[in-house]
ZADO-1210 file (C-alpha; in nm, 4 decimals, padded with zeros to 6 digits):
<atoms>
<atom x="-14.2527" y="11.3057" z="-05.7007" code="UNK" pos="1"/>
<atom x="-14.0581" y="11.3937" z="-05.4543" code="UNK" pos="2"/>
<atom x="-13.8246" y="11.0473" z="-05.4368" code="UNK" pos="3"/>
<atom x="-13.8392" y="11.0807" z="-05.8257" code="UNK" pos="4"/>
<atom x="-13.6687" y="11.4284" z="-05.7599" code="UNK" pos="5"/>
<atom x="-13.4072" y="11.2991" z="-05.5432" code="UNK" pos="6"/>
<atom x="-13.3102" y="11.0348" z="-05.7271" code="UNK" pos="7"/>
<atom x="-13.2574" y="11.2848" z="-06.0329" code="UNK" pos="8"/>
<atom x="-13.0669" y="11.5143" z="-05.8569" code="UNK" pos="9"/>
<atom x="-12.8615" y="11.2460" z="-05.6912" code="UNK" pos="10"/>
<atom x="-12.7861" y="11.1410" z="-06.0681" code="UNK" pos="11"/>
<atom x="-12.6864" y="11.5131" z="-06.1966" code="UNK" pos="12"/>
<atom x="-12.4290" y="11.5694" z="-05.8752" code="UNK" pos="13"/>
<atom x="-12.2888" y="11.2100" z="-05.9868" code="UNK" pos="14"/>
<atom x="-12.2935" y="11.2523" z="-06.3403" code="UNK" pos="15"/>
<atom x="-12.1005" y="11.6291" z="-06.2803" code="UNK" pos="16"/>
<atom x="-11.8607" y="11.4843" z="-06.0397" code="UNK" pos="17"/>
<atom x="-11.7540" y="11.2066" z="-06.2646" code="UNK" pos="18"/>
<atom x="-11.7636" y="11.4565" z="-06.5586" code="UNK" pos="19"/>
<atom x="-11.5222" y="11.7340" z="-06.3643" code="UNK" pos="20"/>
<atom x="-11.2731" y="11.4287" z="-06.2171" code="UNK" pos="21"/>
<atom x="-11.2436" y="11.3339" z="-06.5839" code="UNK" pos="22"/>
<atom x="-11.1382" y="11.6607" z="-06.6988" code="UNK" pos="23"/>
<atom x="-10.8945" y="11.7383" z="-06.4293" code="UNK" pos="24"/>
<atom x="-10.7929" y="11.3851" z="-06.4093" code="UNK" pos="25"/>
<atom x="-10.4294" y="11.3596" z="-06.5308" code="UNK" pos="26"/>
<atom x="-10.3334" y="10.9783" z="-06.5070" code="UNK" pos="27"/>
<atom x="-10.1559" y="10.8690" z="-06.8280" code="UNK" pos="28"/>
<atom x="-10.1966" y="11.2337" z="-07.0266" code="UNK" pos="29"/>
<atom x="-09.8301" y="11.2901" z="-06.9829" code="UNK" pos="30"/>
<atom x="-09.6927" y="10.9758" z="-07.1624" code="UNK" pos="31"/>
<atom x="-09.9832" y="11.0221" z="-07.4244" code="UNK" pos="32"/>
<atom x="-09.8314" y="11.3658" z="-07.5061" code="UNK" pos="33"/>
<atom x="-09.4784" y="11.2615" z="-07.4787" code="UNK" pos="34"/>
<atom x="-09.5505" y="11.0113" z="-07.7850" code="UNK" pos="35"/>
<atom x="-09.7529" y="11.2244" z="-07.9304" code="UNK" pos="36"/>
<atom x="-09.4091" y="11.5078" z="-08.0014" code="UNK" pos="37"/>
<atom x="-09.1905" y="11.1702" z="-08.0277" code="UNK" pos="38"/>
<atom x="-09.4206" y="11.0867" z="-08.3217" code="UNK" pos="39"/>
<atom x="-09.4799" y="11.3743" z="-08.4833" code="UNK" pos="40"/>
<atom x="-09.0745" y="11.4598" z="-08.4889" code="UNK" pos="41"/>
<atom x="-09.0483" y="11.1010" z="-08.6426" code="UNK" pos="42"/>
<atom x="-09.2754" y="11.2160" z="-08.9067" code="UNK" pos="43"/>
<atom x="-09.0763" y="11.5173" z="-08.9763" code="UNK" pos="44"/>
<atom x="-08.7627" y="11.3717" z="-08.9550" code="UNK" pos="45"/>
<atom x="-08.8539" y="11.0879" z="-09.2022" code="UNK" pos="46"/>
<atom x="-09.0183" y="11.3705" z="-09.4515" code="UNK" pos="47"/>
<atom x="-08.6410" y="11.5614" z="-09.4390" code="UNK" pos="48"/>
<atom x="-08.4697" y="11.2763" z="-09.5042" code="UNK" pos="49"/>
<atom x="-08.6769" y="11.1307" z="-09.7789" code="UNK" pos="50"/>
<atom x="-08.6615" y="11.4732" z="-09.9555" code="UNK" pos="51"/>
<atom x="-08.2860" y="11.5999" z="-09.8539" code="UNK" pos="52"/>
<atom x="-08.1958" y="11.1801" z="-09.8955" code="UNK" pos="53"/>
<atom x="-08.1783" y="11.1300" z="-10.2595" code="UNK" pos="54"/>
<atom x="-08.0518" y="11.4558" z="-10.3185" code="UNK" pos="55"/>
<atom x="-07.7179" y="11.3597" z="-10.0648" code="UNK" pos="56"/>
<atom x="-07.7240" y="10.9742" z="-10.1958" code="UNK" pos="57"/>
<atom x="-07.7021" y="11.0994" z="-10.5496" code="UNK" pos="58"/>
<atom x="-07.3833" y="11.3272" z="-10.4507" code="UNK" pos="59"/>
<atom x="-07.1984" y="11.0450" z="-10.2210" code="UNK" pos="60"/>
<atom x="-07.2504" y="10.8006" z="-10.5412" code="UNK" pos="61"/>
<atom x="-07.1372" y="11.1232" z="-10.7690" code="UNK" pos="62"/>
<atom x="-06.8428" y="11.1376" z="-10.5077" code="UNK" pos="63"/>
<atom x="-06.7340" y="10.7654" z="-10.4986" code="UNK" pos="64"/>
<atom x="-06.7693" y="10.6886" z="-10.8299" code="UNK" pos="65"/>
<atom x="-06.5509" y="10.9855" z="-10.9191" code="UNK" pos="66"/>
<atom x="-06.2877" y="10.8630" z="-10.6613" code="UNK" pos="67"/>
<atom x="-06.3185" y="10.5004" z="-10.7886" code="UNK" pos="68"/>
<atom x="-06.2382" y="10.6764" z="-11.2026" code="UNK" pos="69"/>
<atom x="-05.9907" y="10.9123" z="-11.0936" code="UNK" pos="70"/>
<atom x="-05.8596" y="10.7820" z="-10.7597" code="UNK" pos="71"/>
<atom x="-05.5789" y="11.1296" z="-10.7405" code="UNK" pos="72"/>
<atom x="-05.7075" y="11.3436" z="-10.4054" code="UNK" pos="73"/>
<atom x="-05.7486" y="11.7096" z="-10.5230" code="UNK" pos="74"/>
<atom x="-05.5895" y="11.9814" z="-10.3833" code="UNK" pos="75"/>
<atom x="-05.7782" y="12.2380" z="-10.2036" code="UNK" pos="76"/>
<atom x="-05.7094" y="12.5644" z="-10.2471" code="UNK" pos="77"/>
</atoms>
């Protein structure tokens, strides 16, 4: 039993070391993360301009085809 033992324990202090290196282990987190906020404010941004977009494309077509009818400037006040 005893070279049954060893081997097991051998295993345990291998299997923790691996286990703890993995978890403190830092190679290629950073760039994961970075892509990870890139991403996400890609998302957003493409939400705010899908639901701010029409509303703005509607009011530059408004705008131009005003322009294009009555082509005077107006005056601000």
């Amino acid at each position: 039993m005893g070279k049954i033992d060893e081997m097991l324990i051998g295993m345990k202090v291998r299997a923790y070391c691996a286990l703890e290196e993995f978890k403190n282990s830092e190679r290629g987190d950073t760039n994961f993360v970075s892509m990870l906020i890139i991403i996400g404010i890609v998302v957003v941004l493409a939400g705010a301009f899908l639901a701010l977009g029409k509303d703005v494309m509607t009011g530059v077509t408004k705008s131009v085809t005003d322009f294009i009818k009555n082509p005077t400037p107006k005056k601000f006040s």
